[in-house]
N, C-alpha and C positions, 0 to 999 in steps of 0.2 A: 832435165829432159822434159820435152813436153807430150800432155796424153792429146790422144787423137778425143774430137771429141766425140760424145755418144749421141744416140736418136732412139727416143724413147714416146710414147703413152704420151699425148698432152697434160693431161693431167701429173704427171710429174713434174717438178722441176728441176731442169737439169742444169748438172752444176758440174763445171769442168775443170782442168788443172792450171791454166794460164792467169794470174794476178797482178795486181799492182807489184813490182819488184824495186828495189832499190839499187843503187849502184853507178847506173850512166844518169848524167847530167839533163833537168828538164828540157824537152823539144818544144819547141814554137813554130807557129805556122801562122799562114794566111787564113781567113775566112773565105768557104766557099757556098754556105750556106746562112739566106738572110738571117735564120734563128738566132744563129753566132756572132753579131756584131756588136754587144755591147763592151767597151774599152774602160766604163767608169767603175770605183766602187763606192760609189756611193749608199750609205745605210739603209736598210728600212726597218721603217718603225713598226713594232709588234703592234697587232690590234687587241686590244683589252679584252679579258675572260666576260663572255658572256654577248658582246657586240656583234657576235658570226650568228650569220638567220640560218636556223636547223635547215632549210631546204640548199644549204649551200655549205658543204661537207668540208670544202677547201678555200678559205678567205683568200682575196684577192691578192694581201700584203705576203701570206705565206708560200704560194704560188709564185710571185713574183718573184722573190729571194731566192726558191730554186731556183729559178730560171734566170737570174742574173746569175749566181754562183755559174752555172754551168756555160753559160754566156763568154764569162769571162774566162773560163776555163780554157774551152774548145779555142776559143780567139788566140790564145799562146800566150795570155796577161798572165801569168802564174804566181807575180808576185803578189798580184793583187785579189788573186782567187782565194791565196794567204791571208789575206787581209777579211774576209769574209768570215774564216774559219772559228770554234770554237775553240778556249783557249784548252780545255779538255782534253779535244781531240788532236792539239797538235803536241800535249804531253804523250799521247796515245802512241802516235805514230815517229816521237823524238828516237835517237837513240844515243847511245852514251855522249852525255854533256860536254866538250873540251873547252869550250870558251867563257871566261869569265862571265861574260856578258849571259851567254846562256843557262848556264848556273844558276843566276839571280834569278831568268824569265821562269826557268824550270821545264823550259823545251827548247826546240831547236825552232826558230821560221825557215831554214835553210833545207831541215829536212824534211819539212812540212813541205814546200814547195818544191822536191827529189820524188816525194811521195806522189803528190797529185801530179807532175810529169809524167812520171809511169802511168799514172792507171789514164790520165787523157792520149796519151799512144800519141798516134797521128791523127787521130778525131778533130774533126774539122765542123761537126753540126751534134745535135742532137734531138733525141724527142722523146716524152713523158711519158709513163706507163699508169701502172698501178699508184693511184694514192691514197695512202693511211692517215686518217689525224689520230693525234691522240684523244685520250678520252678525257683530258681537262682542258683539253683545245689548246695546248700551248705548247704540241708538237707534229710536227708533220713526217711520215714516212713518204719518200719516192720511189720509184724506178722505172727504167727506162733505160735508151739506150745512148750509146756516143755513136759516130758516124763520120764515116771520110775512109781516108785513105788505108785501107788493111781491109779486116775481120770488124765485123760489129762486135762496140762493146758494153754488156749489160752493165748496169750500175745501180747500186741501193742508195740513197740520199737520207740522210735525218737531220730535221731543222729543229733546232730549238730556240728559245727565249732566252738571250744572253743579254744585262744590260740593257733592255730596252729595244734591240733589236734581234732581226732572225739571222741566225748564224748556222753554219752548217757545222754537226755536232759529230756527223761518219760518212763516211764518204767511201766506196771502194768500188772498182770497176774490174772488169776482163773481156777475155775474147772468146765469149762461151757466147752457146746458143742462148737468146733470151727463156730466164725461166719463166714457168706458167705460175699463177695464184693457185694459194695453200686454202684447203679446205677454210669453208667459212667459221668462223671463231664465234660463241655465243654469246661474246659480250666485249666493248672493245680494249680490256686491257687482255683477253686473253689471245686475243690477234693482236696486241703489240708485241707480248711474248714471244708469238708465232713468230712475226718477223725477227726478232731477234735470233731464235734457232735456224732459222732459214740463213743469215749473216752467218753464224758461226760455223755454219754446217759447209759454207761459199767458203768460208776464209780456211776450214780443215783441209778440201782436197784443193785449194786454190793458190795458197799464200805461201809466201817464200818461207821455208824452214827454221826460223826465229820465232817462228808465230807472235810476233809480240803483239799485233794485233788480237787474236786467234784468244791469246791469255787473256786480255782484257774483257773479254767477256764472259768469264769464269769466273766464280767467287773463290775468296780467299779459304776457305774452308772448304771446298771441293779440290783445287789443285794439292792441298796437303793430304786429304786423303787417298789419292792417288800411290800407285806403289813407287818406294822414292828410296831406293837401295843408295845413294847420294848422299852427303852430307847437304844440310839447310844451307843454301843461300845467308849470304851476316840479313837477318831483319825478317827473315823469313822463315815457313814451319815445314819449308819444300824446297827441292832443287829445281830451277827452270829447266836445267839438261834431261829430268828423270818426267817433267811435264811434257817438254819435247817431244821426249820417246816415246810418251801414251798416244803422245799426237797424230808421231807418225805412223805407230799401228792402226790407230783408228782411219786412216787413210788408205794406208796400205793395199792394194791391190782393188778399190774402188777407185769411182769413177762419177758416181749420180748420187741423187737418192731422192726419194717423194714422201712426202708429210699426207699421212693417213688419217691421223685426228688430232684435235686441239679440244682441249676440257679444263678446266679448273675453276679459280676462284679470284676475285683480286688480288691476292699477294701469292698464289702457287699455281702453276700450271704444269703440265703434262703433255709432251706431244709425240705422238710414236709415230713410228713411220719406217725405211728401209732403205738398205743401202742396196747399189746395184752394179756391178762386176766382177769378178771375178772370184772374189769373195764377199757374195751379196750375205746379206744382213739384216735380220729387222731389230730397230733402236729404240729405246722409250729415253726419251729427256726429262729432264724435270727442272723448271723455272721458276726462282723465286725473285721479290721485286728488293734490290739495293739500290736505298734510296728513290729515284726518280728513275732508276733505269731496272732493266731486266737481266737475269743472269741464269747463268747455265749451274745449278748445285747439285747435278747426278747426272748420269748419263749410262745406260745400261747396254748389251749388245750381245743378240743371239741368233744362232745359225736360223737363217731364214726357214719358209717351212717350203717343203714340198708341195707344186702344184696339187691342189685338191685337198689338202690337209687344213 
């Protein structure tokens, strides 16, 4: 069922119930906006650490790789949008292997390209928003919207450096109001963080009830301490059924939420902030860095306080 969505404070971002979903087969369409007409995919090449002139925040070569990825999206190439992807992130978004073939790869490209069908809808165009680099210059945060035929749909974008080229590393879109920018971060890995909790926080009230997404940005050590009345998973120190279910409480009867502050360090951050409906909330997160990425390893949740309090 889907939530209506909410209208809130700009300085919130709101984040609504409708996600990428799996299930019906990719749609293709026509191009009706110039943006959307690129048909190739052809590579680009990463520009070396250090070559980006500090007054120019987003190199042209890492801009451009959004912007083809998305290009070729909206156009209805899907296979080839595949072709773009990191090899990560279509382990990410795989789901259970049946084919030899894909066994070997260790994902699915069939469900890699099920996946970004959904989240391109009927989008026919689109346009940039907020952009993040990382802080060693050798990744790019996006967003922005898709556009055409339906509801506008927000979308997070993250490029990295795969092989010598930009590859889009996350990708996930819906048919939510665009959110607004998270308080500013005092240094830039702990606004990468941010973004990070901002994704997870999209993909808790947004994402189809698998969350497999949703898990992947959890550390392996956070989901086993979770309450897990379930027997282990073979390989694992937790049931994904009993991570589910923390999921889906923490969803439950919300709607939004807004990020209040961002503080840490290079390798731990902290961001609190609240949840908003019905059973509003205020949250503190807590992010540490695995390996090159950021993850979610606490996450607390207490009765909001009363106006004035």
């Amino acid at each position: 069922m889907k939530r209506p969505a909410w209208t809130i404070a700009a300085f919130f971002p709101l984040i609504g119930m409708i996600g990428c979903q799996r299930g019906a087969p990719p749609t293709s369409g026509t191009v009706s906006k110039p943006v959307a007409t690129a048909k190739t995919s052809t590579e680009l090449a990463v520009q070396p650490k250090g070559d980006a002139k500090k007054s120019d925040p987003v190199p042209d070569a890492m801009e451009t790789a959004a912007r083809s990825f998305l290009q070729t999206l909206v156009s209805g190439d899907i296979r080839a949008a595949v072709e773009r992807t990191a090899i990560d992130f279509r382990k990410r978004v795989s789901g259970p292997l049946t084919f030899e073939e894909e066994r070997k790869l260790g994902f699915s490209n069939g469900d890699t390209a099920e996946f970004l069908g959904h989240c391109r809808g009927n989008s026919q165009g689109f346009q940039l928003g907020r952009r993040r680099r990382a802080s060693d210059g050798q990744g790019l945060w996006v967003r922005g919207t898709l556009g055409g035929d339906g509801p506008t749909r927000p979308f997070t974008l993250r490029l990295i450096n795969e092989d010598g080229n930009w590859r889009v590393a996350w990708f996930f879109a819906a048919a939510i109001p665009d959110p607004a920018s998270p308080p500013e971060a005092a240094d830039p890995e702990s606004a990468w963080a941010a973004e990070t909790l901002i994704d997870f926080l999209f993909l808790v009230l947004g994402s189809e009830p698998d969350y497999r997404l949703t898990m992947s940005l959890m550390t392996e050590d956070f989901k086993a301490s979770l309450p897990s009345p379930s027997v282990a998973d073979p390989g694992l120190k937790y049931a994904k059924r009993d991570v589910r279910n923390w999921l889906n409480n923490l969803r439950a009867q919300r709607s939004a939420f807004g990020i209040d502050s961002v503080v840490g360090t290079p390798m731990q951050v902290t961001v609190r902030g609240r949840f908003l409906g019905q059973d509003a909330a205020e949250f503190e997160a807590n992010l540490v860095k695995d390996g090159q990425n950021w993850k979610i390893n606490g996450f607390q949740v207490a009765a909001a306080k009363a106006p004035g309090n």
